[in-house]
MARVEX-679629 format. One record per residue (C-alpha): residue number from 1; x, y, z. Coordinates in pm, 1 decimal. Example, Ala and Ser with C-alpha at 12.3 -4.5 7.8 and 13.67 -1.06 7.14 Angstrom:
<recs>
<rec 1, <1230.0, -450.0, 780.0>> <rec 2, <1367.0, -106.0, 714.0>> 
</recs>
This chain:
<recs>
<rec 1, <-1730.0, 1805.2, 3964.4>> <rec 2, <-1708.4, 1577.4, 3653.4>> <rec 3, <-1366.5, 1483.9, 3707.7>> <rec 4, <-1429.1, 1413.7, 4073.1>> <rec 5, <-1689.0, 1203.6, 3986.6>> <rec 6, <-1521.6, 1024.1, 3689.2>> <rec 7, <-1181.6, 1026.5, 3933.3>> <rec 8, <-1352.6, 893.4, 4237.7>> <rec 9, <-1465.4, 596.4, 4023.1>> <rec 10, <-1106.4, 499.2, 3845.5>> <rec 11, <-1171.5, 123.8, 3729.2>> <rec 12, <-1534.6, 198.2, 3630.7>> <rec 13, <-1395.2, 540.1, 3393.8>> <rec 14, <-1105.0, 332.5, 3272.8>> <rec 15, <-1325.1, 29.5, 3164.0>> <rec 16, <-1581.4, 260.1, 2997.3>> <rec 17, <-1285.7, 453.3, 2813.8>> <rec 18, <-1100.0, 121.0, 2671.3>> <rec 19, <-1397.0, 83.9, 2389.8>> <rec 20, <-1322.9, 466.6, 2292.9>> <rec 21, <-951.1, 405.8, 2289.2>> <rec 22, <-990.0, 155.5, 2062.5>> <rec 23, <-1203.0, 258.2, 1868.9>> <rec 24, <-1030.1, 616.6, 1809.6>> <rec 25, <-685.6, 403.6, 1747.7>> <rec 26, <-833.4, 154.4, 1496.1>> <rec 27, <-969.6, 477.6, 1280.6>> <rec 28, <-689.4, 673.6, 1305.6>> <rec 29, <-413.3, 416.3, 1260.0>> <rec 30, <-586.6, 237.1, 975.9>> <rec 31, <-662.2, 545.8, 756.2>> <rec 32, <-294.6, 673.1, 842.3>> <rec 33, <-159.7, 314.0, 726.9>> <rec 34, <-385.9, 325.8, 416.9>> <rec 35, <-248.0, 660.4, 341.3>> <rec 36, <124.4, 559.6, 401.4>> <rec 37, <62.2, 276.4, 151.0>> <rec 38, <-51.7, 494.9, -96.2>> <rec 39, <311.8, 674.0, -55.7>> <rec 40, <487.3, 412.8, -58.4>> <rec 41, <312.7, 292.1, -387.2>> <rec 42, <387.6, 604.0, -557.3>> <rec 43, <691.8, 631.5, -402.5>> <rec 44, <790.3, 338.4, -574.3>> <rec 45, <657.3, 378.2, -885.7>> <rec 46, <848.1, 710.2, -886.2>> <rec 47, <1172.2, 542.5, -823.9>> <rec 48, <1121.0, 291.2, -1071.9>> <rec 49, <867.0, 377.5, -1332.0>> <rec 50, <901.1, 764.1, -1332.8>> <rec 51, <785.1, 951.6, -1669.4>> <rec 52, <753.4, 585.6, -1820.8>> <rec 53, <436.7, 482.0, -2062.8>> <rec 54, <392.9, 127.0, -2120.8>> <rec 55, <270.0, -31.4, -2379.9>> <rec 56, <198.3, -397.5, -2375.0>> <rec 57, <-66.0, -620.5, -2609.3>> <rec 58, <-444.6, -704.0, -2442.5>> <rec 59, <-400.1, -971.9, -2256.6>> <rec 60, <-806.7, -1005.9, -2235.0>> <rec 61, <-776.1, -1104.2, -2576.0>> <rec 62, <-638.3, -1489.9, -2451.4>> <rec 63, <-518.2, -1684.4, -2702.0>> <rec 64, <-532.0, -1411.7, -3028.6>> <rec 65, <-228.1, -1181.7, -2838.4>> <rec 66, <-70.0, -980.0, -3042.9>> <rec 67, <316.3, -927.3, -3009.0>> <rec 68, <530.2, -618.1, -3030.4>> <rec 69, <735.4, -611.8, -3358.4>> <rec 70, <1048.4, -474.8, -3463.8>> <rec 71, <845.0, -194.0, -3705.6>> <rec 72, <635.7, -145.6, -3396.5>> <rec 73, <929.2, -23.2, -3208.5>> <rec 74, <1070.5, 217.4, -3489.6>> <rec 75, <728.8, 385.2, -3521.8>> <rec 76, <708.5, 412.9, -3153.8>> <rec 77, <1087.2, 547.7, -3167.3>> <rec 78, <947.6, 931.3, -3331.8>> <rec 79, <812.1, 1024.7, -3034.8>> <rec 80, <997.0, 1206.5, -2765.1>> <rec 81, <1110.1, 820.1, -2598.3>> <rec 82, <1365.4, 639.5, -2474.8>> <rec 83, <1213.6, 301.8, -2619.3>> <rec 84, <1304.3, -28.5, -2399.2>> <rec 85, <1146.5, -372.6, -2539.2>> <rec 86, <1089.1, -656.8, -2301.7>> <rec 87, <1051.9, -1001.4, -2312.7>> <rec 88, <953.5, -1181.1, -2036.5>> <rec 89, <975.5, -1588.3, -2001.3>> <rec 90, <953.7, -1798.3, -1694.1>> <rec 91, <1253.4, -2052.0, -1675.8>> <rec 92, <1338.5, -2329.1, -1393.5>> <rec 93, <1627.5, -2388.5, -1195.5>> <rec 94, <1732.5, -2606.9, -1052.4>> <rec 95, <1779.2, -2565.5, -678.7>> <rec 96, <1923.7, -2877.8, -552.0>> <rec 97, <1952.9, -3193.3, -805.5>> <rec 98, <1611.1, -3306.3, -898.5>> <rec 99, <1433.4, -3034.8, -731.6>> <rec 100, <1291.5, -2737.0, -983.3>> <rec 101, <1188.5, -2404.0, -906.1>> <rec 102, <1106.9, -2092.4, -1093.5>> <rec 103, <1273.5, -1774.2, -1212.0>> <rec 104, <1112.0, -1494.0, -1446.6>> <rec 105, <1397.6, -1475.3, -1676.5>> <rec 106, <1379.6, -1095.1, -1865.1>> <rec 107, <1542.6, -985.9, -2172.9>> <rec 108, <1662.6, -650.1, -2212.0>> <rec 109, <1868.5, -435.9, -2409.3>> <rec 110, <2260.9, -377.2, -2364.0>> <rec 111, <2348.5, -93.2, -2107.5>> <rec 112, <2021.8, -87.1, -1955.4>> <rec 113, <2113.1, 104.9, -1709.8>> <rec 114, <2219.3, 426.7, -1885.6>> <rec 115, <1769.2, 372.1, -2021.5>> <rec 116, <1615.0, 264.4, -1725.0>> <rec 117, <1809.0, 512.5, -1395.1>> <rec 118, <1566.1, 268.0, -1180.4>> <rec 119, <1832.5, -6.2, -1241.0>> <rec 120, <2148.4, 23.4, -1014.4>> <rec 121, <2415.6, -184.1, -1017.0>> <rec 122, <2542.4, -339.6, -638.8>> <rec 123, <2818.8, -579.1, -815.9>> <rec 124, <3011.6, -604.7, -1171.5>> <rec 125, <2812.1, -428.9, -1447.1>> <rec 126, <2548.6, -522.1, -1703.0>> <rec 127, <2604.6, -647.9, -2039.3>> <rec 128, <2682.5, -420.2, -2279.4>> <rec 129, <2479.6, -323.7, -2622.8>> <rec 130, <2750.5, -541.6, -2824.8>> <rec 131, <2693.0, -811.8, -2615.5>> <rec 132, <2319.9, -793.6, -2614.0>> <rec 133, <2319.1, -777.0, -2983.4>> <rec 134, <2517.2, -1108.0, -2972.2>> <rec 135, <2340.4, -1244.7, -2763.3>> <rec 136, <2586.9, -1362.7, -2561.5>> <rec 137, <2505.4, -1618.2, -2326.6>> <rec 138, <2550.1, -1324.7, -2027.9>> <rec 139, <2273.5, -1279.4, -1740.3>> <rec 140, <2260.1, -987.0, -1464.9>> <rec 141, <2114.9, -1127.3, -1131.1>> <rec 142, <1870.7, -936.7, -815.3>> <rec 143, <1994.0, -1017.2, -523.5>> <rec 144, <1694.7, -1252.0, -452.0>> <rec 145, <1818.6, -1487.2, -740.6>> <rec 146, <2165.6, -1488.2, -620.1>> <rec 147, <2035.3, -1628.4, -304.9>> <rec 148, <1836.0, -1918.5, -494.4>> <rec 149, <2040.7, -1957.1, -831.0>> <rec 150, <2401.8, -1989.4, -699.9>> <rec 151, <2566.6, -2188.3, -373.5>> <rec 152, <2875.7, -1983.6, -356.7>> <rec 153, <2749.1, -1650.6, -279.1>> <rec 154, <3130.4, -1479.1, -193.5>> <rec 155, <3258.0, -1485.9, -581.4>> <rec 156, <2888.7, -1455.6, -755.3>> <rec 157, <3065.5, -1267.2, -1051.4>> <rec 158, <3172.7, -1494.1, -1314.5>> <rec 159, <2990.3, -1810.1, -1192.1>> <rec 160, <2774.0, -1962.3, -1402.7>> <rec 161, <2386.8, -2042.9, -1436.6>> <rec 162, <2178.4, -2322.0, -1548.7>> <rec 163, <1880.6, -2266.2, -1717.8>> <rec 164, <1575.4, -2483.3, -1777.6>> <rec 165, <1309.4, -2467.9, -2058.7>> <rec 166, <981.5, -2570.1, -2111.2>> <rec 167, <1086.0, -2821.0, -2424.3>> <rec 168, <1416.0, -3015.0, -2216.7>> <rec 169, <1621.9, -2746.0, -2349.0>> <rec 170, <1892.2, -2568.7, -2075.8>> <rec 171, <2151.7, -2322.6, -2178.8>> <rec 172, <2422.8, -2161.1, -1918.5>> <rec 173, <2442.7, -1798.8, -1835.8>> <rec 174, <2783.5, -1631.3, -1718.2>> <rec 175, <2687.9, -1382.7, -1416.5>> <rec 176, <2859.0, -1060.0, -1523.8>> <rec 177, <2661.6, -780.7, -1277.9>> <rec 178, <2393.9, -786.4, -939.4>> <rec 179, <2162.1, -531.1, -923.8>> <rec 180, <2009.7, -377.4, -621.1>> <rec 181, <1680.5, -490.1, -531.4>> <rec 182, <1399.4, -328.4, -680.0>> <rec 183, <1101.8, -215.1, -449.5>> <rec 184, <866.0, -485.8, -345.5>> <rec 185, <573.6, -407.7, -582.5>> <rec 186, <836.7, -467.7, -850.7>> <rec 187, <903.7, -794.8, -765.9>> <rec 188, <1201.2, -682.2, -509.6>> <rec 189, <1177.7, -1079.5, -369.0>> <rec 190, <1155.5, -1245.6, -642.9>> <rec 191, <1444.3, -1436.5, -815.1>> <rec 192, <1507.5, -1253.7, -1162.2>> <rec 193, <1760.8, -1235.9, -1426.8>> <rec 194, <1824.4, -1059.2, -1711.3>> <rec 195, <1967.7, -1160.3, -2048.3>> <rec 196, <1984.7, -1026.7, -2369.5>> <rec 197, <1701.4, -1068.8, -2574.3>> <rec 198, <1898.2, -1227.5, -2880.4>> <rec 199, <2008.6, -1504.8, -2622.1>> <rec 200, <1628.4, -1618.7, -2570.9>> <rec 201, <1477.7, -1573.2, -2897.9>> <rec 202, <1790.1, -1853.8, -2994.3>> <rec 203, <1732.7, -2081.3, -2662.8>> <rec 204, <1357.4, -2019.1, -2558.8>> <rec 205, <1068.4, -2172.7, -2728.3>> <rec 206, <830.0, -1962.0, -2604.4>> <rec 207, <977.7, -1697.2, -2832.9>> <rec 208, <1019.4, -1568.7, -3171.8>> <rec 209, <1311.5, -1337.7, -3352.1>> <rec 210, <1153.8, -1003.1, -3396.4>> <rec 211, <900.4, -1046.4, -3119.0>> <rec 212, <887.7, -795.8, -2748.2>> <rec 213, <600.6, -891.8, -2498.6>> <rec 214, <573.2, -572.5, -2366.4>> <rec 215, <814.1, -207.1, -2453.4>> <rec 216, <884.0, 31.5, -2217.4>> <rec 217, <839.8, 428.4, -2326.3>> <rec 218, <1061.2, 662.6, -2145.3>> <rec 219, <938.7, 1008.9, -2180.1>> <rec 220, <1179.1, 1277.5, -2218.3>> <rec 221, <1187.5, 1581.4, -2002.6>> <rec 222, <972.7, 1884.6, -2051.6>> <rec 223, <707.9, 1655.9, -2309.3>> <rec 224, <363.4, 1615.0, -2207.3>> <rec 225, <293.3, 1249.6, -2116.1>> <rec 226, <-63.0, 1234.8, -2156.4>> <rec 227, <30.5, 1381.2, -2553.3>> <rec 228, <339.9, 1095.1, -2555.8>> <rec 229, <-34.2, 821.7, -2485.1>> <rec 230, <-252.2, 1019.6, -2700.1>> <rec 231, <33.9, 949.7, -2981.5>> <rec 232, <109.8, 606.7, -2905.3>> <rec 233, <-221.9, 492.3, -2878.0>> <rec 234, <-284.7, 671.5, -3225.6>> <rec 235, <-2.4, 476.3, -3402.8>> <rec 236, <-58.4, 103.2, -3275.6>> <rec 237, <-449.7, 131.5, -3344.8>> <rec 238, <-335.9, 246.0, -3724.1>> <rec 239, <-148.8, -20.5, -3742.5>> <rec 240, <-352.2, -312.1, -3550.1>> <rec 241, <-680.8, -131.4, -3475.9>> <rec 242, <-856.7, -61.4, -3156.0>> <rec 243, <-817.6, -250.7, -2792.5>> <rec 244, <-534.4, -471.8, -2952.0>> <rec 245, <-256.0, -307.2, -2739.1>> <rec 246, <-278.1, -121.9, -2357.7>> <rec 247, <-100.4, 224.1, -2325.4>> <rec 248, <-97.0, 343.5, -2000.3>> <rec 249, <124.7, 572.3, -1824.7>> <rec 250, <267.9, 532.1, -1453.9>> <rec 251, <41.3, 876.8, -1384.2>> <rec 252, <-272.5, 648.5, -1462.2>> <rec 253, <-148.6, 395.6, -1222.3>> <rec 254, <-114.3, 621.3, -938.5>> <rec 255, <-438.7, 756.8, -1011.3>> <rec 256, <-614.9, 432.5, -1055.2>> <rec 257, <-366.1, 299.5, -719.5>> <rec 258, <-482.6, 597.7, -541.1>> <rec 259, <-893.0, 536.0, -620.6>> <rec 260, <-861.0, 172.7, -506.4>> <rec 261, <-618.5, 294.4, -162.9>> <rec 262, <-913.2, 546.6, -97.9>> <rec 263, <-1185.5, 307.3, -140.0>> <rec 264, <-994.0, 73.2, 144.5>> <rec 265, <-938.0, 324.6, 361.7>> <rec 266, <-1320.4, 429.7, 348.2>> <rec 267, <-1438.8, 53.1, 410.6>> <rec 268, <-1155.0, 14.7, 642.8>> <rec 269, <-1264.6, 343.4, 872.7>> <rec 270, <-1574.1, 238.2, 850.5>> <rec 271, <-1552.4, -113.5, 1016.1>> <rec 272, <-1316.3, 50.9, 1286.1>> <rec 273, <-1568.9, 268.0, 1338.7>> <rec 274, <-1786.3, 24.6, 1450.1>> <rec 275, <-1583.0, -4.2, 1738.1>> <rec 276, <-1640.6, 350.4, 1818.6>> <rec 277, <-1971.3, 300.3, 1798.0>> <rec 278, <-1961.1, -20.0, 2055.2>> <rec 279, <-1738.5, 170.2, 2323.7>> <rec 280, <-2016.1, 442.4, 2333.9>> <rec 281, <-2286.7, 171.2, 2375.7>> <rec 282, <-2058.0, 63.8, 2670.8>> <rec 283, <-1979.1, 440.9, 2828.6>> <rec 284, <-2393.0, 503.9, 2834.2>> <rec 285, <-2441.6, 163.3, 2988.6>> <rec 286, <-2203.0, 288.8, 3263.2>> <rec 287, <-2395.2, 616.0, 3301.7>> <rec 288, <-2706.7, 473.8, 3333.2>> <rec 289, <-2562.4, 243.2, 3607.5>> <rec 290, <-2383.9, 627.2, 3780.7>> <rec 291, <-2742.2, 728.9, 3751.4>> <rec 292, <-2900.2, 435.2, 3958.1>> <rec 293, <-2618.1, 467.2, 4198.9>> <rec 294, <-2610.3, 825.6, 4253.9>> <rec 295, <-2993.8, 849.0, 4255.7>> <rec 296, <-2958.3, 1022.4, 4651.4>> <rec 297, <-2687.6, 1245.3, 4544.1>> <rec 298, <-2927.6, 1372.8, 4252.8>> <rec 299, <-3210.0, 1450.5, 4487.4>> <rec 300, <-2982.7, 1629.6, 4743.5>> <rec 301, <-2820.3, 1835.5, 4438.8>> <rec 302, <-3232.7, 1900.3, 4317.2>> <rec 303, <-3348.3, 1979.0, 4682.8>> <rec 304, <-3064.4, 2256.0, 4716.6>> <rec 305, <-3192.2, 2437.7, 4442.3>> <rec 306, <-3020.7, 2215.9, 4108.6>> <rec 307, <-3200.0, 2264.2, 3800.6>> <rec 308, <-3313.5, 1997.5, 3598.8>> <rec 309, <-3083.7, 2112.5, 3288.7>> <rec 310, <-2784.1, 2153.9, 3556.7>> <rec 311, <-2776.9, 1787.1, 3648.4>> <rec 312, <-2814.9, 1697.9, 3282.7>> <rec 313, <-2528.7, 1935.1, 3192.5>> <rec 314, <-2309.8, 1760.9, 3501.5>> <rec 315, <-2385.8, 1430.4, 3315.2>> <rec 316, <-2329.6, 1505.3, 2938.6>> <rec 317, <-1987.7, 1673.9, 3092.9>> <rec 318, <-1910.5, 1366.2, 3245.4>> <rec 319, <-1957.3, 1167.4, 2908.7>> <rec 320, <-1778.7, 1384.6, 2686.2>> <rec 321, <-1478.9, 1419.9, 2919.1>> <rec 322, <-1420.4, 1015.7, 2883.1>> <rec 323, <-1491.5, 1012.9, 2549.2>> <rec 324, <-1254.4, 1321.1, 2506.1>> <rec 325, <-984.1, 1133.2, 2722.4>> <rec 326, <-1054.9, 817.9, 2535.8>> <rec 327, <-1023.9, 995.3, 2204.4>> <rec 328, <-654.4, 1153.1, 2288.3>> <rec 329, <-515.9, 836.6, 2420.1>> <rec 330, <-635.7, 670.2, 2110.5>> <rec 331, <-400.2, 939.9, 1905.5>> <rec 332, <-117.3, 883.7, 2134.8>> <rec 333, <-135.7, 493.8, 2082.3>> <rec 334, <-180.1, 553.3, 1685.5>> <rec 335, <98.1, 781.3, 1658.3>> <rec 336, <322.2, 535.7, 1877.2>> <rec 337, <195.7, 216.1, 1634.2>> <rec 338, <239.4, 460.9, 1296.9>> <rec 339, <609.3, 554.7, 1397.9>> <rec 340, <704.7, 194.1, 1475.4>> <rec 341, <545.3, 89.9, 1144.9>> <rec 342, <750.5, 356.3, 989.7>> <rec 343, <1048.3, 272.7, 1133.5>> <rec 344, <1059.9, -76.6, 1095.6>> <rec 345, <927.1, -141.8, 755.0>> <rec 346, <1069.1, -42.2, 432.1>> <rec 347, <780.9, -50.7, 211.1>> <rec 348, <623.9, 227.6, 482.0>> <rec 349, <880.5, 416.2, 556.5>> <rec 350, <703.8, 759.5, 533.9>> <rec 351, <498.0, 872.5, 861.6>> <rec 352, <188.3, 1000.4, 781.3>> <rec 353, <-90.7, 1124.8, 1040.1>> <rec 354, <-248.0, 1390.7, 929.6>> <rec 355, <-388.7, 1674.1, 1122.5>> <rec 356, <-761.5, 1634.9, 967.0>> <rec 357, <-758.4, 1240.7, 1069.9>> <rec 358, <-682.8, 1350.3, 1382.4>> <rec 359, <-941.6, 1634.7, 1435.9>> <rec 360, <-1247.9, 1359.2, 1318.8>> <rec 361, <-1125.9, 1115.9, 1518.2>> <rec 362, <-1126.0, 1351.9, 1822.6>> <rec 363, <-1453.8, 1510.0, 1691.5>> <rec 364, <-1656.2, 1181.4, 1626.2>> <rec 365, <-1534.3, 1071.9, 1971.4>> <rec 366, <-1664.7, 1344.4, 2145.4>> <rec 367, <-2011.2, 1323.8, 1943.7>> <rec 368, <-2007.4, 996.8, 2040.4>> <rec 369, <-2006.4, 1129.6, 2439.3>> <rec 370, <-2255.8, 1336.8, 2363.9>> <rec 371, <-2521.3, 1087.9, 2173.4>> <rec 372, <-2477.6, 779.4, 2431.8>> <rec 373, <-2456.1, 1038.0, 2695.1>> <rec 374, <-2779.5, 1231.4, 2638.1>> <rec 375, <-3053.2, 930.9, 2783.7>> <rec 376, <-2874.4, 884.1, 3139.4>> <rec 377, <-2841.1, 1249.7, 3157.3>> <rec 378, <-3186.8, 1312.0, 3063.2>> <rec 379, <-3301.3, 1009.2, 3269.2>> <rec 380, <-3125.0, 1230.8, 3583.2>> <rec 381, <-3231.2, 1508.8, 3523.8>> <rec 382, <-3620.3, 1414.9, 3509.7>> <rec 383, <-3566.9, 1225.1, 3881.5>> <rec 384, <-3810.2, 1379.5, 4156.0>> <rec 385, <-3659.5, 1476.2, 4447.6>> <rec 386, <-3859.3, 1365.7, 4706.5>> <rec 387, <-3870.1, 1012.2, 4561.8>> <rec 388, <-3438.6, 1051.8, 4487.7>> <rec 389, <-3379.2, 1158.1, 4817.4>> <rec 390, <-3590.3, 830.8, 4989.7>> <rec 391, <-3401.5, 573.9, 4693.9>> <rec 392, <-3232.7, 321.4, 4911.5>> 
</recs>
């Protein structure tokens, strides 16, 4: 009888069901999305950062930072590491004559590759640990700065680059290798190169022989990485004291990534359920006007011998079937959007709906039928006959 009713009235149901579909497909699809970021972020950081502990001075502490030293690094080097210093300096460019832009120039060890696994080679190779130590005037490009640093993309490999520094100073780097991009956390789109570090402590004055902004700890397999911090933190506070330098492994990150993710998906399913909460407003607004309408069709039900908590049961049935409808068409649409997101965008590139997101959505949908759908069934259900069956 409900879905005669709700069939015999096919603009009216489909009107009232619109606020639940959208409301069920806002929850579902933004918690899914939320929790496909937070894969791709530690997807990423897998890739790239994976078993790595990085330690790097306060940078709260403004202008009193302290830098990483060569000592620093040969303390560091008796744990169970792979140690890679840093230095990172932003440099200009120049893109056409006259016009300046930036590039975050980084300094690296020789043979980086065979340290970090995250870097990949898609052209030529990187400099090697004779050169670095050199300091040949060599840089490595991502493809981002091939695109901005050099006009003849076809023979990138030998051409040469033009650096700009803060004082008027330039050098020129020979392009020996082109990495593959990095993920887009990691600065996948933006222009970098890397040198080695010998070649900026002698061109850039932003830095000084002996000095590493930031060092790079790769653990070795089957050691503890919460021991490796424990340890590290112990030697640098020996050696400058407390809060001076930040250790923190990539495990914090995801956990501290994963906290924020979960707080966004909570404030995000909660303003989407808002619209849940409007599209039930809107489903008892239509019952109450099925009510008024069917007002003679109550009293003939009643003066055949319909209970009162029949015609309230017919009602509520008739809510929670839209809401139910509403709710599963809602799932279908997320899926549909979560797939296409999935299959169209790198950075969330894993589907994710889980079978629990799905069950509350369907679940709060249907408690929504059942709250907005409780006053016009009531309201029914307490007509008289007699004065039903005279309602013009």
């Amino acid at each position: 009888m409900a879905l005669e009713s709700l069939w015999s009235n096919r603009l009216r149901t489909l009107l009232s069901l619109l606020g639940i579909v959208i409301g069920v497909f806002a929850v579902t699809a933004l918690v899914s999305l939320g929790q496909m970021a937070s894969a791709g972020i530690n997807k990423s950081l897998e890739s790239v950062a994976s078993r790595s502990v990085i330690v790097q001075p306060d940078y709260s502490a403004g202008m009193n930072l302290r830098r990483l030293k060569v000592s620093d690094l040969a303390a560091l080097a008796r744990l169970p590491v792979s140690v890679n210093p840093q230095l990172q300096v932003a440099t200009q460019y120049e893109k056409k004559p006259g016009q300046r832009r930036t590039v975050s120039v980084i300094g690296t060890l020789g043979d980086l590759q065979k340290i970090d696994p995250s870097i990949r080679l898609a052209q030529g190779r990187y400099f090697t640990d004779a050169e670095a130590r050199a300091g040949l005037p060599v840089v490595v490009l991502n493809p981002s700065a091939v695109r901005e640093l050099l006009s003849n993309r076809s023979g990138v490999l030998g051409q040469s680059v033009r650096l700009f520094f803060p004082n008027g100073g330039r050098a020129e780097a020979v392009v020996v290798g082109v990495i593959e991009p990095l993920p887009a956390m990691f600065g996948g789109d933006t222009p970098m190169a890397y040198t080695p570090i010998p070649f900026l402590w002698r061109t850039h004055p932003d830095t000084r022989t002996g000095e590493y902004d930031y060092a790079i700890l790769r653990v070795h397999e089957h050691y503890d990485i919460l021991a490796v911090v424990t340890q590290a933190k112990r030697i640098m506070s020996n050696r400058y004291g407390e809060g001076v330098f930040m250790i923190q492994s990539v495990e914090s990150l995801q956990n501290l990534l994963g906290t924020v993710t979960t707080i966004l998906q909570f404030f995000l399913g909660l303003v989407a359920g808002l619209s849940l909460l409007v599209g039930g407003i809107g489903i008892m607004n239509i019952m109450l006007v099925s009510v008024t309408e069917r007002t003679r069709e109550i009293g003939l039900r009643k003066a055949v011998g319909a209970t009162s908590s029949q015609i309230r049961l017919q009602f509520l049935v008739e809510a929670v079937l839209q809401t139910t409808i509403g709710g599963a068409l809602g799932v279908l649409l997320a899926a549909g959007m979560l797939w296409a997101v999935s299959a169209t965008v790198p950075f969330l590139n894993t589907f994710i709906l889980r079978p629990v997101t799905v069950i509350i959505a369907l679940v709060v949908s249907i408690g929504v039928g059942l709250a907005f759908g409780v006053l016009p069934a009531d309201r029914a259900a307490k007509l008289d006959p007699i004065d039903a069956l005279r309602y013009e």
